[in-house]
C-alpha positions as CSV (number, residue, x, y, z in Angstrom):
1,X,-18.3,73.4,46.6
2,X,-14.5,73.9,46.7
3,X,-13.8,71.5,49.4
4,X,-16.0,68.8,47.2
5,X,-13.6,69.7,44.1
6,X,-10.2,69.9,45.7
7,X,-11.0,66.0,46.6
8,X,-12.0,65.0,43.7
9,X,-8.9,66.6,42.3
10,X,-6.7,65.6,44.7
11,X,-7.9,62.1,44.9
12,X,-4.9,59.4,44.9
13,X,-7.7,57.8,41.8
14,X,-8.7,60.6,40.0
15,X,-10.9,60.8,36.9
16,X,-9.7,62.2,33.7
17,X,-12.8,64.4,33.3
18,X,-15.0,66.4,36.0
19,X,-18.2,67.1,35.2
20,X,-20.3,69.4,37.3
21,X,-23.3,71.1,37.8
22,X,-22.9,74.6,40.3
23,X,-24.3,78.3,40.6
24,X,-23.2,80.5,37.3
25,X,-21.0,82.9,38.9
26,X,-19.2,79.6,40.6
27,X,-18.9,78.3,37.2
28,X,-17.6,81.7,35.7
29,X,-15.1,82.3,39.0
30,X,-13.8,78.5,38.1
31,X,-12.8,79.5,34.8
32,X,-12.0,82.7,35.0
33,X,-8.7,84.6,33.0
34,X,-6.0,86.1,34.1
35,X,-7.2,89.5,35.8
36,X,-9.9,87.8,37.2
37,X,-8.5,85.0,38.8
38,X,-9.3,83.8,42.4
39,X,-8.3,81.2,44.6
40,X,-10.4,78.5,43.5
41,X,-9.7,79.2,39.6
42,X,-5.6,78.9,40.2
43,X,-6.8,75.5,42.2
44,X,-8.8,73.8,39.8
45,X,-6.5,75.5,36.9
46,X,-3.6,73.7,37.9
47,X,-5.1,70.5,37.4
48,X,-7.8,70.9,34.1
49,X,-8.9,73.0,31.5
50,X,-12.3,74.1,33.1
51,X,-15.1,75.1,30.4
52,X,-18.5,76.2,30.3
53,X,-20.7,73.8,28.5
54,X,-23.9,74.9,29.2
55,X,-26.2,76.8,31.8
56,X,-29.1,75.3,33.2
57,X,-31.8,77.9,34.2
58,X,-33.6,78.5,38.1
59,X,-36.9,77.2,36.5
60,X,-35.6,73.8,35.9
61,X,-35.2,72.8,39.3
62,X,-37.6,72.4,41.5
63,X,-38.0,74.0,44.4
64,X,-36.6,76.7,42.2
65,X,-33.3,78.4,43.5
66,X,-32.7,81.7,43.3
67,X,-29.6,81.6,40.3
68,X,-29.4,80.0,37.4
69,X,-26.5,76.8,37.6
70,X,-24.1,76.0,34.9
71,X,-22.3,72.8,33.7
72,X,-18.8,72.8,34.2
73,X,-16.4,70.4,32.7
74,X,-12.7,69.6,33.4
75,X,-10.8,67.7,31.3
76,X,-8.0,67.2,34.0
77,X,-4.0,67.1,33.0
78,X,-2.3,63.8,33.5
79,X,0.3,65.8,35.9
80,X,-0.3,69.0,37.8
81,X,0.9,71.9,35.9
82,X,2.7,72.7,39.4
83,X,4.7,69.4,40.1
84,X,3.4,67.2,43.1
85,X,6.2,68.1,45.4
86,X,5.7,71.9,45.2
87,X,1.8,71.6,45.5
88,X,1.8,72.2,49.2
89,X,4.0,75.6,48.8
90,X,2.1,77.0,45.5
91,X,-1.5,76.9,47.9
92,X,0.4,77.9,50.4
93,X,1.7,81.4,48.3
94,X,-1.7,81.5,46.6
95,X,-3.8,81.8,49.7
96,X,-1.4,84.1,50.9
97,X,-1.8,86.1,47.5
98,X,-5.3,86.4,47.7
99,X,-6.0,86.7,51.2
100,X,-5.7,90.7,51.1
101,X,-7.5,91.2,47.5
102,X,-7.2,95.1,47.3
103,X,-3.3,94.9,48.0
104,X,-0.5,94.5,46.0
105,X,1.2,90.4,45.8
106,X,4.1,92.1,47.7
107,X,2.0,93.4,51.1
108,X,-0.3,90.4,50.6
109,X,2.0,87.7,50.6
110,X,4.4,89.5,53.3
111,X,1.3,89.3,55.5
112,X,0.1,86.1,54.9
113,X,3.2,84.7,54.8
114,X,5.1,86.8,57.4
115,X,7.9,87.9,55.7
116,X,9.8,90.9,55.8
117,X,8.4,93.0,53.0
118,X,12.0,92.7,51.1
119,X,12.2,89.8,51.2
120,X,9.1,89.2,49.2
121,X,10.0,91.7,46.9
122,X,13.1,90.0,46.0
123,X,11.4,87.0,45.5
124,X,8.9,88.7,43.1
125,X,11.9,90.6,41.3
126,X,13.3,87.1,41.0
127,X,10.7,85.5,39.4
128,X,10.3,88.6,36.8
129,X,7.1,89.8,39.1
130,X,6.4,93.1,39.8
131,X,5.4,93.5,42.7
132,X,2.7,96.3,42.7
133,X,0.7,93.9,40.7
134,X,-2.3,91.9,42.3
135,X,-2.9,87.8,42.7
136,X,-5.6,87.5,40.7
137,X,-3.9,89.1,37.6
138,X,-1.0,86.5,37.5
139,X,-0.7,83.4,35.0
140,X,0.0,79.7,36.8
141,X,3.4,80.3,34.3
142,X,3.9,83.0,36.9
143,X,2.6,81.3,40.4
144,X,4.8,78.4,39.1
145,X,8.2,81.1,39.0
146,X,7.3,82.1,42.1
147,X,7.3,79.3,43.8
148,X,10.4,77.8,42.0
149,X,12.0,81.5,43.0
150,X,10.8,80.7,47.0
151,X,12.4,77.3,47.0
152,X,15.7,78.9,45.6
153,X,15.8,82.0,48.1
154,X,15.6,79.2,51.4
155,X,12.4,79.4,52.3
């Protein structure tokens, strides 16, 4: 499912409006708030306004599955909220950031990243982060200062 939405979403044509049918808790992780963010909510976030229009329940397939599916549509931004040419470093710093989920954005992205501790403390401090705080509590306001903060430290 997230390989099928990054292309549609990174598509040179793209549609101004997704609309699509997955498992609930997809559907819930897709548009999910600060504090509950994950991966593929920052990646479909910085491109559309995901919403939950509707759920569709097991019964109504058939064979039935074993979760109910929801209706998820996208009513995507004419321009990234992260600009095109910093799209391949924000991914880059977000996988990082939530590749270690139960540690801190500092350990995280020094890990995934490998980068002297520090260093990524600095560039947290920078970008008015702290650093004990986890990926999937941070704003795309705040992914976007990070990576602005990365590109202005020489990395």
């Amino acid at each position: 499912t997230s390989a099928l939405i990054r292309q549609l979403l990174e598509a040179r044509l793209k549609p101004r409006r997704l609309v699509l049918t997955v498992q609930r808790e997809v559907a819930e992780r897709i548009t999910a708030s600060p504090n509950d963010m994950s991966l593929l909510a920052l990646s479909v976030q910085v491109y559309g306004k995901p919403v939950i229009t509707g759920t569709i329940p097991a019964g109504a397939f058939f064979p039935a599955p074993n979760v109910d599916s929801a209706i998820v549509r996208t009513d995507l931004y004419p321009e990234p909220l992260i600009p095109f040419p910093q799209l391949p470093i924000f991914f880059r710093l977000a996988k990082a950031g939530f590749s270690q989920k139960r540690k801190t954005l500092r350990n995280s992205l020094a890990g995934g990243l490998a980068l002297p501790p520090q260093d990524v403390q600095n560039l947290l401090e920078s970008a008015g982060i702290d650093p004990k705080r986890r990926a999937e509590t941070l704003t795309i306001e705040e992914w976007k200062q990070v990576v602005e903060n990365y590109h202005r430290i020489g990395n």
